[in-house]
N, C-alpha and C positions, 0 to 999 in steps of 0.2 A: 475560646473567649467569645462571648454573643456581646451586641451591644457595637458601636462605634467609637474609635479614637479618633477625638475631633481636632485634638494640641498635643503633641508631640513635649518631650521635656530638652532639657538644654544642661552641657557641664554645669554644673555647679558651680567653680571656678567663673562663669559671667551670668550666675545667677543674679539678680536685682535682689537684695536682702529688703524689704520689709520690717523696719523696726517699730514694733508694737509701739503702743502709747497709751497708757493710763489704763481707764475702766469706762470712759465715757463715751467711748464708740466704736463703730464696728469698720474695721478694714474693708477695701470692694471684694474681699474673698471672706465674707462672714466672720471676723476673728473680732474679737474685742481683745482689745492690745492691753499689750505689758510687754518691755523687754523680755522679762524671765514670765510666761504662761502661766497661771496657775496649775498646779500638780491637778491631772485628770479625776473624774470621782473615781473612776476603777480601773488598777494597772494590773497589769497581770506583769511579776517580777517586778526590778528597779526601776524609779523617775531619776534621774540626772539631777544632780544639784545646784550644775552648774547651769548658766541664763543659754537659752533658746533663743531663735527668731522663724520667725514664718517668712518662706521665701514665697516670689510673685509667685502664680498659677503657672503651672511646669504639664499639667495632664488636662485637658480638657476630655471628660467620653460621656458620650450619651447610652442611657442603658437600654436595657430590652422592652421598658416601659419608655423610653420617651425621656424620661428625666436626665438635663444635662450636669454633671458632678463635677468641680471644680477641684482638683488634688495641688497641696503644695507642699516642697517642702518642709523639711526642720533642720533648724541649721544651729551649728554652734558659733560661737563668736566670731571665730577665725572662717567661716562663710563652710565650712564643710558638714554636710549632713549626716544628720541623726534617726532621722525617720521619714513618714510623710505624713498629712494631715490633708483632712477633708471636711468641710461645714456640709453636714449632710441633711436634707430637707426633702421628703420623699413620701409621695403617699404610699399606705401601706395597707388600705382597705379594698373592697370593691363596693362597699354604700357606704353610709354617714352615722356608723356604728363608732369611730375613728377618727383624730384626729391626725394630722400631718405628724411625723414623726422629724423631730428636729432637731441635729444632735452630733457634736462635733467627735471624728471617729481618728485614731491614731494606728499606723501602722509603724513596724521596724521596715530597717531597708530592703528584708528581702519580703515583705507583702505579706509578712503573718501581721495577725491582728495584736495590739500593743495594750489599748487604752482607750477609752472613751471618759465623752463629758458630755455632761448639759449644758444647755444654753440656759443663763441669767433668766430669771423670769418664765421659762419655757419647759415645766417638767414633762416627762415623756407621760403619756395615757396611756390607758387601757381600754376596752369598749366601754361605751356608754360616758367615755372622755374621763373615766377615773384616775385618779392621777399615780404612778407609779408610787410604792411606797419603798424602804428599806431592802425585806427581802426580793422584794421583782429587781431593783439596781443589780443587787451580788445574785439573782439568780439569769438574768440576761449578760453581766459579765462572764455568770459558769457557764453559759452559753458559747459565749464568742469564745472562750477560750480552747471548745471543744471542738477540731479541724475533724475530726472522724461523724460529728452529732450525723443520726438518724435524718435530721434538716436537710442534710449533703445531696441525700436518696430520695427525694418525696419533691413531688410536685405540688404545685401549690394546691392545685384540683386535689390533692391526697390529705388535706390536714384537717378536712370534719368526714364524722360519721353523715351517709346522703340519706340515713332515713331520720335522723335525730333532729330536732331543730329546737331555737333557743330566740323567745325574741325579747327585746330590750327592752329594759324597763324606761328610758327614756327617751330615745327618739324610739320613733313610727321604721324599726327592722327587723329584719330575722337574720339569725347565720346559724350556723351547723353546730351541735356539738362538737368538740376536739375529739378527733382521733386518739383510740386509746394509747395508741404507737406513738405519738406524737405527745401528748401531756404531759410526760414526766421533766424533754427535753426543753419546754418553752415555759417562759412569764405566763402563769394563769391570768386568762384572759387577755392577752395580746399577745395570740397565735399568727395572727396577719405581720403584725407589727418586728416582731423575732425573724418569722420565714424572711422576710425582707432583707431586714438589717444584716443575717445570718447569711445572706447570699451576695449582697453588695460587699459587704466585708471579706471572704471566703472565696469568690468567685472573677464577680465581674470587676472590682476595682483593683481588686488582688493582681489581676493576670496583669493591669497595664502599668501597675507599680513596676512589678517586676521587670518589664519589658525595657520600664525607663533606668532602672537601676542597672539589668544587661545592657542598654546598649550606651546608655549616659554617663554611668557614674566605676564603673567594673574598674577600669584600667585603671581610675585616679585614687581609685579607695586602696590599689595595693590590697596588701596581708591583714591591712584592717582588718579586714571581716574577719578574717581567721583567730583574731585575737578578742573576737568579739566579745563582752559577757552574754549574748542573745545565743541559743544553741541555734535558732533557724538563720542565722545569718552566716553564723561557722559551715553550713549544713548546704545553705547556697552556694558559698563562695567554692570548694569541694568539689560541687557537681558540676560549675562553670570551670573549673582550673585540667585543662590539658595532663592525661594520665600522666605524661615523663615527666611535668611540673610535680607531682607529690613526692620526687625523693628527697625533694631540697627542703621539705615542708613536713616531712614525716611525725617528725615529735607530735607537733600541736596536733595535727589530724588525728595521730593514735591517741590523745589526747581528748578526742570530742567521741570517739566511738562508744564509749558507755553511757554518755550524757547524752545520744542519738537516739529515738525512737526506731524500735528492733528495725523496721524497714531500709531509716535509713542507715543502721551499725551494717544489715548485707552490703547494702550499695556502697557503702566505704571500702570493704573489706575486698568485695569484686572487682573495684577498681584498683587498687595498688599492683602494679607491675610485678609479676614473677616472680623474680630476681629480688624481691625485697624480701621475702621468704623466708631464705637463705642467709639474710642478715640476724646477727644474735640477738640485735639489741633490739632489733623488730619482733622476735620472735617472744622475748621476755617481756618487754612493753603491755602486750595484748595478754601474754601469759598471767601477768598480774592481775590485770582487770576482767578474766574469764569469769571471778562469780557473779559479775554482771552483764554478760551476753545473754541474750534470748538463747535458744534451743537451735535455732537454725543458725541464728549466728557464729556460734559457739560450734556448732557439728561443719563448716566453711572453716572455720580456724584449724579441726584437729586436721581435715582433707587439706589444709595447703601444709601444714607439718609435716605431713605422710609424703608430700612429693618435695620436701627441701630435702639436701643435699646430706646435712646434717644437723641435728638437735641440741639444741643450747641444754643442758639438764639442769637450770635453776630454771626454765621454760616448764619443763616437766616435774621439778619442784612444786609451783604453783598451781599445778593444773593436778595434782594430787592429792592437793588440799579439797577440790572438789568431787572425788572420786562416786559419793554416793549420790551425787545428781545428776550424774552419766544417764543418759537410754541405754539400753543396750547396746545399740548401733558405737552412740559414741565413746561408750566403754571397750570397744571392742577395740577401735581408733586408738583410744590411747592406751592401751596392751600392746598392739602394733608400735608403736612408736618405744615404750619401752626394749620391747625384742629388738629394734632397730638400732640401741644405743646401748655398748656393750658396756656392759658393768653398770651399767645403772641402777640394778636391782640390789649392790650393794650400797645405794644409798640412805641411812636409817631414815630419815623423812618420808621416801616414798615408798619402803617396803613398810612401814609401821601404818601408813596408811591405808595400802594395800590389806594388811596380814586385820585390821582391824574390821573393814570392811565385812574382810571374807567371814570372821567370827563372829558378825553381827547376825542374830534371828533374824530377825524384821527385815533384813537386807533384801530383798527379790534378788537379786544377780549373786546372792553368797556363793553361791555353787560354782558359778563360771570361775569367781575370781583364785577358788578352792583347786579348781582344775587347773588354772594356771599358774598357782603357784607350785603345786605338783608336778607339773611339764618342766619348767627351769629346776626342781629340785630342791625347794625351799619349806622349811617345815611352816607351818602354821601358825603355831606358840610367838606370840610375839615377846 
């Protein structure tokens, strides 16, 4: 994390609730009040229906430009939180192509990005101070929503072409063409303005969310998060909860594994203890939701089958149903696993999927699956 934590955050529980008021002025943390906020211009998933509050300044950090950022919470009635919020005000140029970008930004509790809004009176620019329209809003929200964007990797020095230049049709500037790497992922014409916002969001105010959420808020939230509707909040709580803690918790986790981006369904799957393995109901849980594993995650699943003890066979039920999107590798996986459970193959679900397979033309592995059913002794004809 670059940049300085200048205020530290505090329980929730002696948080100072801040109850907005009206439309007629702004709190000393940038908010123009209302008990229930107005619904942000662009949410990525659900707004809460129920009323909010902005809680006092919990993160004070200054970032790697100098700019100090005021974070606070989002609380619901009963004073427990909801997310974080920040009135963000930040230059975003390096001349006067640019105005200030000013612009209230919402996070969930574990420090992915949520939501944003405009400020009253205050629409965002573009160079030359153009003022954002319709599609630059939903295309800076496809932005923030994109935690992988091409922005992540590039330095600011990397976002114009150094032999191309463009000057302003209304102040006295020049800047770079955009990078062709770079154009597709940002608001035409507020490439400065994007890299910014894209990195304060993503990066540097992201890390001290989190920070405040582990070290402030973890023990009092409980299984919350687990029962989150947020996937990245199920996805944190997970990776902060002690391996022997997931056997008491298994359901919901097996649970969030397909709803996981492929990265983290491995890191789920890597951390559950051995000995769960060998459980049935573990074993079927994940069997069911195989047509949606990644490859890697899915080839981790059949390698811990192959060392449990033994095979649930409505597990291998399920995982038959997917036979023709096996690699080779994990087809081979789970041929092993049948030879390992006797009589299995007189199951008609999984030898008709088998026996179908193998008769398929178009099939690439027909042959393998033709030899193995000839090895156990099994004709073809389904």
């Amino acid at each position: 994390m670059n940049g300085k934590l200048i205020k530290k955050g505090k329980q929730y529980g002696f948080t100072l609730i801040l109850f907005l008021m009206g439309f007629g002025s702004w709190n000393a943390f940038g908010f123009q009040g209302s008990e229930n906020p107005r619904k942000p211009l662009k949410v990525k998933g659900e707004w809460p229906e129920y009323a909010l509050q902005v809680s006092e300044v919990v993160i004070t950090f200054e970032d790697t430009v100098g700019v100090t950022h005021h974070i606070s919470r989002l609380l619901r009635a009963d004073g427990s939180p909801e997310g974080y919020v920040s009135h963000i005000e930040t230059p975003v140029c390096t001349d006067t192509l640019c105005a200030l970008m000013d612009i209230r930004m919402y996070w969930t509790l574990a420090g992915t990005y949520w939501a944003y809004d405009t400020i009253p009176t205050k629409p965002l620019t573009k160079n030359d101070h153009i003022e954002f329209d319709e599609k630059d809003y939903e295309k800076l929200h496809e932005l923030l929503q994109d935690e992988q964007s091409i922005l992540r990797r590039r330095h600011k020095d990397d976002l114009f072409e150094k032999e191309e230049k463009r000057v302003s049709q209304v102040v006295d500037a020049v800047t770079g063409a955009t990078s062709k790497e770079v154009k597709e992922a940002v608001v035409e014409g507020a490439v400065y303005s994007s890299y910014t916002i894209y990195h304060l969001v993503h990066s540097q105010l992201a890390a001290v969310i989190r920070e405040d959420l582990k070290n402030n808020l973890l023990t009092s939230l409980g299984d919350r998060l687990l029962y989150s509707n947020k996937i990245d909040e199920r996805i944190f709580f997970i990776k902060e909860l002690p391996p022997d803690e997931l056997r008491s918790r298994i359901d919901p986790i097996i649970e969030t594994i397909p709803e996981a981006v492929p990265r983290d369904r491995l890191y789920i799957l890597k951390k559950m203890p051995s000995d769960l393995w060998n459980l049935d109901h573990v074993q079927v849980a994940i069997a069911e939701k195989s047509s949606n594993l990644d490859i890697h995650s899915l080839s981790y699943f059949l390698n811990q089958l192959k060392g449990a003890k033994s095979i649930n066979p409505e597990s291998l039920r399920y995982l038959s149903q997917i036979i023709t999107t096996y690699s080779v590798n994990q087809l081979r996986s789970y041929l092993s696993l049948l030879e390992k459970t006797p009589g299995i193959l007189s199951d008609a679900q999984i030898l008709a999927a088998i026996q179908q397979a193998a008769s398929d033309p178009d099939y690439p592995f027909s042959a393998y699956l033709k030899s193995f059913l000839n090895k156990q002794g099994i004709d073809l004809k389904q």
